[in-house]
KEFINU-467892 format. One line per 3 residues: number of its first residue (from 0); their letters; for each residue x, y, z of N, C-alpha, C, O. Coordinates in nm, 4 decimals, decimal comma, padded with zeros to 6 digits. Atoms other than C-alpha are relative to their C-alpha. Layout:
// residues N
NUM> A> X Y Z X Y Z X Y Z X Y Z | ...
//
This chain:
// residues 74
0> XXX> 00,0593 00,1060 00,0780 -01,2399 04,1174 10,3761 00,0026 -00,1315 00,0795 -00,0981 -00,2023 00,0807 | -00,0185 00,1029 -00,0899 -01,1259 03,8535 10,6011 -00,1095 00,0019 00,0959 -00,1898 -00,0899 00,0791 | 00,0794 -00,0422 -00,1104 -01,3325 03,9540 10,8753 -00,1033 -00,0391 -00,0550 -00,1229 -00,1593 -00,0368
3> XXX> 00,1127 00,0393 00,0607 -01,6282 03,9298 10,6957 -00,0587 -00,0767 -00,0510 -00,1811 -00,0838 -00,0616 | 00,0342 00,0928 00,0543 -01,6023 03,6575 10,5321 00,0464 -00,1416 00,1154 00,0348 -00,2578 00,0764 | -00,0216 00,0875 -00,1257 -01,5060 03,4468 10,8504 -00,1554 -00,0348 00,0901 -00,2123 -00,1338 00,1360
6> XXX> 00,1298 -00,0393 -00,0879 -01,8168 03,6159 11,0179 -00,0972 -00,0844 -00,0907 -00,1779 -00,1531 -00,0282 | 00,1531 00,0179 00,0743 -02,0737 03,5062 10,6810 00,0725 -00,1195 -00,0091 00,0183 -00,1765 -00,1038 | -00,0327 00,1499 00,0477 -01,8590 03,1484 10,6743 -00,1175 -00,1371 00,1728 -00,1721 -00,2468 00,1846
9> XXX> 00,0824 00,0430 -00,1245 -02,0235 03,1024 11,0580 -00,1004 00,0167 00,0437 -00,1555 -00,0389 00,1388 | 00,1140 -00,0120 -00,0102 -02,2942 03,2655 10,9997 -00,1181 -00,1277 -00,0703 -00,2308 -00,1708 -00,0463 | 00,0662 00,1140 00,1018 -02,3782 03,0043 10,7393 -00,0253 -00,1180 00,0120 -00,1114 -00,1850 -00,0450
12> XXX> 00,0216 00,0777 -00,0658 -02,2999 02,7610 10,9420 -00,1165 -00,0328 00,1111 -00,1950 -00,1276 00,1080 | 00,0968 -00,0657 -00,1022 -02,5061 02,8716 11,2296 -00,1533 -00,0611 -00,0351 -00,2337 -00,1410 00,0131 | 00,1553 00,0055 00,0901 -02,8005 02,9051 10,9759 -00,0100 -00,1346 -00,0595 -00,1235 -00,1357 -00,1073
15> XXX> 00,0350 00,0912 00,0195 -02,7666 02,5158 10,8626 -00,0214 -00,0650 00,1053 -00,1189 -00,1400 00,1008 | 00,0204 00,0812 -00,1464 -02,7418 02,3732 11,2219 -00,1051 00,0151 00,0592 -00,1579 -00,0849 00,1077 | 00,1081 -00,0064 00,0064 -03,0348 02,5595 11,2930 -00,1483 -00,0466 -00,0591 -00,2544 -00,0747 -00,0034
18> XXX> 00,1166 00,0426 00,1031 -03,2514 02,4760 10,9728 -00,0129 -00,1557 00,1018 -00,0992 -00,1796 00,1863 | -00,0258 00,1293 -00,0496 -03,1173 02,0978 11,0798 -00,0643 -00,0072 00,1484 -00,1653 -00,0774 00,1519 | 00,0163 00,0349 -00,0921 -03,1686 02,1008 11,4156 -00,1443 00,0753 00,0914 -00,1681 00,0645 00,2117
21> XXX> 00,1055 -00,0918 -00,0158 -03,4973 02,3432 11,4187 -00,0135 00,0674 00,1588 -00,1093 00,0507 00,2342 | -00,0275 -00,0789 -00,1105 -03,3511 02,5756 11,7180 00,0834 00,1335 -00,0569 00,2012 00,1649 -00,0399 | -00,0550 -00,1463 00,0011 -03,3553 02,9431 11,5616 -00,0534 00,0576 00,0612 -00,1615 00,0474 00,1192
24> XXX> -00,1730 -00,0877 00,0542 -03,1660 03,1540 11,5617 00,1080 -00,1136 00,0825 00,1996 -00,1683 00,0210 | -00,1080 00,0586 -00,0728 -02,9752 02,9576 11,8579 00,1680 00,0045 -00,0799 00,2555 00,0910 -00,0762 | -00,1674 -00,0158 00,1000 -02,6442 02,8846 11,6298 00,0395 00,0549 -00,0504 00,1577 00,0846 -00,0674
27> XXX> -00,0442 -00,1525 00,1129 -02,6664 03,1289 11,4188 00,0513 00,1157 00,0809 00,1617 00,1660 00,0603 | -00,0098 -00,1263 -00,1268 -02,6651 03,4000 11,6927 00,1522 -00,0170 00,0672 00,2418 00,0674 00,0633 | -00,0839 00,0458 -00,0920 -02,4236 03,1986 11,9177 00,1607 -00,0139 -00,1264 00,2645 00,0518 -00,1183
30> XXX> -00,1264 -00,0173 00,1097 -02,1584 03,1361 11,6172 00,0587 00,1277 -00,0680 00,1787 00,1374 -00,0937 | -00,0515 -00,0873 00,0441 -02,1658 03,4763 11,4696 00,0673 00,0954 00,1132 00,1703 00,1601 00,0948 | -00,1093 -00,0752 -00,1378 -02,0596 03,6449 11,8324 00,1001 -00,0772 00,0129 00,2103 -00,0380 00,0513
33> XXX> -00,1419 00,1043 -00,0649 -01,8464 03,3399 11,8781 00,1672 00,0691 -00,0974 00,2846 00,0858 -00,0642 | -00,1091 00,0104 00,0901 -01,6553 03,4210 11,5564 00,0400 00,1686 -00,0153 00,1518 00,1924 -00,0608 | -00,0198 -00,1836 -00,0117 -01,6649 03,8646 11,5817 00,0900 -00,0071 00,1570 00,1602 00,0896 00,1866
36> XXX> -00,0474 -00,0586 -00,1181 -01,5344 03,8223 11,9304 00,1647 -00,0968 -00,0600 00,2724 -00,0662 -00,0088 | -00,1195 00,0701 -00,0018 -01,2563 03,5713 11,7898 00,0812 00,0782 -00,0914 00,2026 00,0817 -00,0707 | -00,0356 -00,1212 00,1033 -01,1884 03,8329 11,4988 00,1015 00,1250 00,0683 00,2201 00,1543 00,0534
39> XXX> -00,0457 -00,0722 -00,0880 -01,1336 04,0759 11,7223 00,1415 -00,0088 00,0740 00,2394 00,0659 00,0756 | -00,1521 00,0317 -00,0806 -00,8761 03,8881 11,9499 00,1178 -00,0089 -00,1144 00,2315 00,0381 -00,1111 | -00,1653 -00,0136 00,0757 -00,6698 03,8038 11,6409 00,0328 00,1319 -00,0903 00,1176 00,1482 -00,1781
42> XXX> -00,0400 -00,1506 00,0567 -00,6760 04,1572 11,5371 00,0801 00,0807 00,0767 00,1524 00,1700 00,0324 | -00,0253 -00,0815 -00,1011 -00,5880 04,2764 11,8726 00,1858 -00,0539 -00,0002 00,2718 00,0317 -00,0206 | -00,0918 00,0408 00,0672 -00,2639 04,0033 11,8356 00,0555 00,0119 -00,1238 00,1675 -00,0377 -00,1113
45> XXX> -00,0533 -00,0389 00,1210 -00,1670 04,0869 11,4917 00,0454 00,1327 00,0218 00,1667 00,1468 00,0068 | -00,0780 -00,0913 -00,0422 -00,1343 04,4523 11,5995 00,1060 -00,0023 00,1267 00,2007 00,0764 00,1251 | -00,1040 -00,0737 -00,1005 00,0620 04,4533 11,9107 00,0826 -00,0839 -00,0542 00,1979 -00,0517 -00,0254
48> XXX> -00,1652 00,0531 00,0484 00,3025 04,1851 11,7160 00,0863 00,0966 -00,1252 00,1987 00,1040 -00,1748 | -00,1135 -00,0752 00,1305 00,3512 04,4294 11,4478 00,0502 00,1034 00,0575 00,1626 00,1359 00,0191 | -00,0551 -00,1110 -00,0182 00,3694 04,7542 11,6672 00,1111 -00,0932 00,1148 00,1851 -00,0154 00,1751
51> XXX> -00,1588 00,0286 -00,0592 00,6551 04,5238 11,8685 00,1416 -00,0147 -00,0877 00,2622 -00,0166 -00,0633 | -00,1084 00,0575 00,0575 00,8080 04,4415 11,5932 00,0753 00,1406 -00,0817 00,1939 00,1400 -00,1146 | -00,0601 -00,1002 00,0590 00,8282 04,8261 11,4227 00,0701 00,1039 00,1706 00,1288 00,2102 00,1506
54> XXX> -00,0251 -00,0350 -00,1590 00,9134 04,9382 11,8292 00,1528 -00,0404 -00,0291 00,2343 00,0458 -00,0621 | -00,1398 00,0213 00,0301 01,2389 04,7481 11,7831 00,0659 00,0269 -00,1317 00,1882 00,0138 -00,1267 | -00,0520 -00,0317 00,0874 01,3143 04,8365 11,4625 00,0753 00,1393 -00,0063 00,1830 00,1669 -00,0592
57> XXX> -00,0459 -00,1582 -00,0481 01,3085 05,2466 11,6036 00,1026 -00,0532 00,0634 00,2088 -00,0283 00,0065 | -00,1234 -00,0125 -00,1280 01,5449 05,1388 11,8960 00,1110 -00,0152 -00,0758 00,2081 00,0584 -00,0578 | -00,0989 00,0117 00,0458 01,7543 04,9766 11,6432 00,1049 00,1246 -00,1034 00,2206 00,1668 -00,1066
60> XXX> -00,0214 -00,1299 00,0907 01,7703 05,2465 11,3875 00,0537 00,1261 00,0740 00,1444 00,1961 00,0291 | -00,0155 -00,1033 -00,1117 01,7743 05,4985 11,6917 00,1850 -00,0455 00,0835 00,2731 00,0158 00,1439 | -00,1601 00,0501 -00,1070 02,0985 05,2877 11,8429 00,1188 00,0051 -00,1167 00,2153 00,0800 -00,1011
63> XXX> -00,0655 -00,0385 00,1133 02,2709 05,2558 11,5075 00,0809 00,1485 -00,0504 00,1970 00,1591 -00,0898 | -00,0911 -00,0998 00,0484 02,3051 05,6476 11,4301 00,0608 00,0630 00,0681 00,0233 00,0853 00,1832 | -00,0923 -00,0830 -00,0789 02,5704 05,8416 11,5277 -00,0235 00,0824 00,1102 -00,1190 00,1558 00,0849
66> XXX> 00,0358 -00,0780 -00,1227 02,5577 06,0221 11,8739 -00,0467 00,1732 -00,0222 -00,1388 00,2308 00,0357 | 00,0526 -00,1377 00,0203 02,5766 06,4047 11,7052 -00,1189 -00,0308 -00,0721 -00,2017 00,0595 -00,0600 | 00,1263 00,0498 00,0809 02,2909 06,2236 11,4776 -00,1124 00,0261 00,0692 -00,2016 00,0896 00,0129
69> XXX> 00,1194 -00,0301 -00,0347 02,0388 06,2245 11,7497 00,0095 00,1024 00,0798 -00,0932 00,1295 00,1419 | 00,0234 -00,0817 -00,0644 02,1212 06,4772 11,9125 -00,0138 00,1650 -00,0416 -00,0441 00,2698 00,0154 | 00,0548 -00,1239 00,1142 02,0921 06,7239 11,6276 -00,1395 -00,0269 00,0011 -00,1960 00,0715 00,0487
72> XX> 00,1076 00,0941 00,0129 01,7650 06,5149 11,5852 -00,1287 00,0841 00,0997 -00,2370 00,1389 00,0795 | 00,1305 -00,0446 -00,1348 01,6014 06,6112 11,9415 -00,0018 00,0914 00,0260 -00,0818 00,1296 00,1115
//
């Protein structure tokens, strides 16, 4: 939902700067890649902070149990 509504908040933009400034598509075009490629990056950051953050959570959990624990385990 986010995504999408980021993308149609710049698209909308895009599409008044244009009307205004009578150079379509130009903004429209140029804002909606601007804002899918920026989507993207903070998607790409949001996952690797969460798979770092459940990464240490295994090690911890993994360091925590008892030695016959993991080795029944593996």
């Amino acid at each position: 939902m986010d995504f999408a509504l980021v993308v149609l908040v710049f698209l909308g933009i895009g599409y008044g700067l244009d009307r205004w400034l009578d150079t379509r598509p130009l903004f429209m075009i140029g804002l909606v890649v601007f804002s899918v490629v920026g989507q993207f990056i903070k998607m790409y950051f949001e996952y690797t902070a969460a798979m770092t953050e459940l990464e240490a959570q295994r090690k911890a959990g993994v360091q925590s149990q008892p030695r016959s624990t993991r080795e029944q385990s593996a």
